[in-house]
DRENTIFI-760213 format. One line per field, with one value per residue (C-alpha): x, y, z; residue in three letters; residue number from 1. Coordinates in nm, 3 decimals. Example, Ala and Ser with C-alpha at 12.3 -4.5 7.8 and 13.67 -1.06 7.14 Angstrom:
% residues 2
c1	1.230|1.367
c2	-0.450|-0.106
c3	0.780|0.714
r	ALA|SER
k	1|2
% end
This chain:
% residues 135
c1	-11.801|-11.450|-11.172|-11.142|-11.501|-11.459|-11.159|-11.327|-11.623|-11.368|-11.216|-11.581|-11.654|-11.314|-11.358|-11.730|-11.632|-11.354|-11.533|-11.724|-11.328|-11.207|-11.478|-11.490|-11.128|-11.095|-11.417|-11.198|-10.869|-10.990|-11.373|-11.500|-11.904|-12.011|-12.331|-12.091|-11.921|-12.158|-12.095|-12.239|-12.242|-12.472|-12.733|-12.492|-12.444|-12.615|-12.411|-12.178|-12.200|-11.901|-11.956|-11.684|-11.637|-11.372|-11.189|-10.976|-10.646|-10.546|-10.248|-10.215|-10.542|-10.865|-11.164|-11.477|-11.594|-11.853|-11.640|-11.745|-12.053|-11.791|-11.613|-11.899|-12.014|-11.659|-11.679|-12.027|-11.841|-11.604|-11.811|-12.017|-11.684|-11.537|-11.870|-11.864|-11.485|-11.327|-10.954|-10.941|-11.061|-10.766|-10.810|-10.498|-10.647|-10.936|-10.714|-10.541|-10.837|-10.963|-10.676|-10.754|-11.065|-10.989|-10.751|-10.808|-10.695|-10.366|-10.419|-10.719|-10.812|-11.050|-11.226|-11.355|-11.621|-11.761|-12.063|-12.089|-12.180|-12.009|-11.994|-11.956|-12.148|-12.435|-12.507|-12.395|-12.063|-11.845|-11.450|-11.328|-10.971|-10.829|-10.620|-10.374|-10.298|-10.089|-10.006
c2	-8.783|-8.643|-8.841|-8.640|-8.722|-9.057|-9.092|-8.951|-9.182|-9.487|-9.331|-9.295|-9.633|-9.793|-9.576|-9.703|-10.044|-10.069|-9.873|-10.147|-10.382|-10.043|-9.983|-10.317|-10.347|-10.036|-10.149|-10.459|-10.279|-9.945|-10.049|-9.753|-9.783|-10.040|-9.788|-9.463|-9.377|-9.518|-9.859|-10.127|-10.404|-10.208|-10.433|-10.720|-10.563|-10.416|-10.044|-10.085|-9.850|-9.698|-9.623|-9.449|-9.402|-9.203|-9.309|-9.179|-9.312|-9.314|-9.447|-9.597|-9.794|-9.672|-9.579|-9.461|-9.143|-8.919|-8.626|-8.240|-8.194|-8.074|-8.366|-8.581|-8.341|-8.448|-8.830|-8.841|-8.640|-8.868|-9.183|-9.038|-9.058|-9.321|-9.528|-9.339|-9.357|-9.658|-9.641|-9.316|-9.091|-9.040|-9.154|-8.957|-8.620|-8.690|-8.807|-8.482|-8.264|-8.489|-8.375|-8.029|-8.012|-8.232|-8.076|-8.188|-8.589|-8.667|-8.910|-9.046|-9.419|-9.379|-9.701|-9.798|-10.047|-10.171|-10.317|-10.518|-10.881|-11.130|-11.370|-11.694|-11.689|-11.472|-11.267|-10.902|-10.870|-10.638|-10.545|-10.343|-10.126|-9.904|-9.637|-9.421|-9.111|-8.942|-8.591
c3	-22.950|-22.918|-22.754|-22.428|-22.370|-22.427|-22.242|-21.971|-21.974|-21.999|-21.681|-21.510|-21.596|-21.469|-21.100|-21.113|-21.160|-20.877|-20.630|-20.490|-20.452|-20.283|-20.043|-19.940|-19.874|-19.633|-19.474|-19.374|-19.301|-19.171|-19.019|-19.186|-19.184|-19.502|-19.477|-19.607|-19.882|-20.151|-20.032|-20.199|-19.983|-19.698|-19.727|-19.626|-19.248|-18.983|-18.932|-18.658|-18.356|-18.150|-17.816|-17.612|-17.268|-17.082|-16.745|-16.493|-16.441|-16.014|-15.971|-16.308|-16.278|-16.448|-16.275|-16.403|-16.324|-16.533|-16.731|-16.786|-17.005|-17.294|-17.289|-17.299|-17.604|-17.764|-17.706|-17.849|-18.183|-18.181|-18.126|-18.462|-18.656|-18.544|-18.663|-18.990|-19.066|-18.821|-18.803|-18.994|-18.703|-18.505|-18.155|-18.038|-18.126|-17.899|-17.604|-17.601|-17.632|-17.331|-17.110|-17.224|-17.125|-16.783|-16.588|-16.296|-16.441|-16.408|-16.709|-16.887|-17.029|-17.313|-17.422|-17.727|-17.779|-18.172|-18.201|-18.484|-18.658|-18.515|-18.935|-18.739|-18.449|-18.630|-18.297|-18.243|-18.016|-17.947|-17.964|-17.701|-17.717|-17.456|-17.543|-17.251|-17.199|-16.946|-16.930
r	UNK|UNK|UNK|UNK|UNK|UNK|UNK|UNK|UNK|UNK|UNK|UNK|UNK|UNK|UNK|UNK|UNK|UNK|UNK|UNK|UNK|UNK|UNK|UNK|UNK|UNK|UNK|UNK|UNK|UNK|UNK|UNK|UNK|UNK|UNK|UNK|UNK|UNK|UNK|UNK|UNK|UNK|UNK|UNK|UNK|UNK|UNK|UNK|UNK|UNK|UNK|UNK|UNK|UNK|UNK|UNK|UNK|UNK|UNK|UNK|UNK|UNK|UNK|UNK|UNK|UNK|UNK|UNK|UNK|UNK|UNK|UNK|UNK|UNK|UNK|UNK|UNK|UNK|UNK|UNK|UNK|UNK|UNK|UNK|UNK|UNK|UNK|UNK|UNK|UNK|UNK|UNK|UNK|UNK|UNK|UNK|UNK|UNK|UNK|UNK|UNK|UNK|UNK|UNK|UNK|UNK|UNK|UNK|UNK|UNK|UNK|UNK|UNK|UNK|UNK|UNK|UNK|UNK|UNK|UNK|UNK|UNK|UNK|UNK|UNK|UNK|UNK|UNK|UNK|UNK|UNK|UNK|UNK|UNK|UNK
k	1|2|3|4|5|6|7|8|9|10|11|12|13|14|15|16|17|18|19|20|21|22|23|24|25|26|27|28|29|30|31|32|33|34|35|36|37|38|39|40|41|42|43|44|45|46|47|48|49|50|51|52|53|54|55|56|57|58|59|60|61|62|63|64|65|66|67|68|69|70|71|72|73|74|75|76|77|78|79|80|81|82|83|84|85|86|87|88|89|90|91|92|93|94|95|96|97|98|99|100|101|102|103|104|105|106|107|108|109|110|111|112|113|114|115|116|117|118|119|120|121|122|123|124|125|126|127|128|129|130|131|132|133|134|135
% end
């Protein structure tokens, strides 16, 4: 074997080896999906879900109202990516596409809810972040 291959298999075997440190860490940091990405610790959680939902803003306050068949299209996208790839998919893209395709809203709330395994009370439960924006 020459020493390019073998440097390459040392290489292989090094990536193979921290692969499993790597995913782990940006399913902590970024809440990408522990099922993607060759993950190896899948079998150690349930695959979270991210659900999205878009409201109105009226006079600064947010009120829920159901949104053109296109953006509902979009959120359900997005909701696919976020799951997949957590922090990673940009949530400020979407909210501008949302005004784009809502022109009738003065400004949009678009809320965010993770489903996932709650470690200490061993139930499922939820985070929930709301993001603004205003034309």
């Amino acid at each position: 074997m020459s020493a390019r291959k073998k440097s390459l298999l040392a290489t292989a075997v090094v990536l193979l080896a921290a692969w499993p440190a790597v995913h782990m860490i940006l399913v902590a940091r970024c809440q990408i999906d522990p099922w993607e990405f060759l993950g190896w610790g899948m079998y150690s959680l349930p695959s979270p879900q991210v659900h999205v939902r878009v409201e109105q803003l009226v006079d600064g306050r947010p009120v829920l109202v159901r949104p053109s068949n296109a953006t509902l299209a979009r959120l359900d996208r997005f909701a696919t990516w976020r799951t997949r790839l957590g922090k990673l998919a940009s949530i400020d893209a979407l909210g501008s596409e949302v005004l784009a395709l809502e022109p009738g809203m003065e400004g949009v709330e678009i809320v965010l809810r993770r489903w996932s395994l709650d470690r200490e009370t061993a139930s499922f439960d939820f985070r929930e972040s709301r993001h603004r924006f205003v034309r």
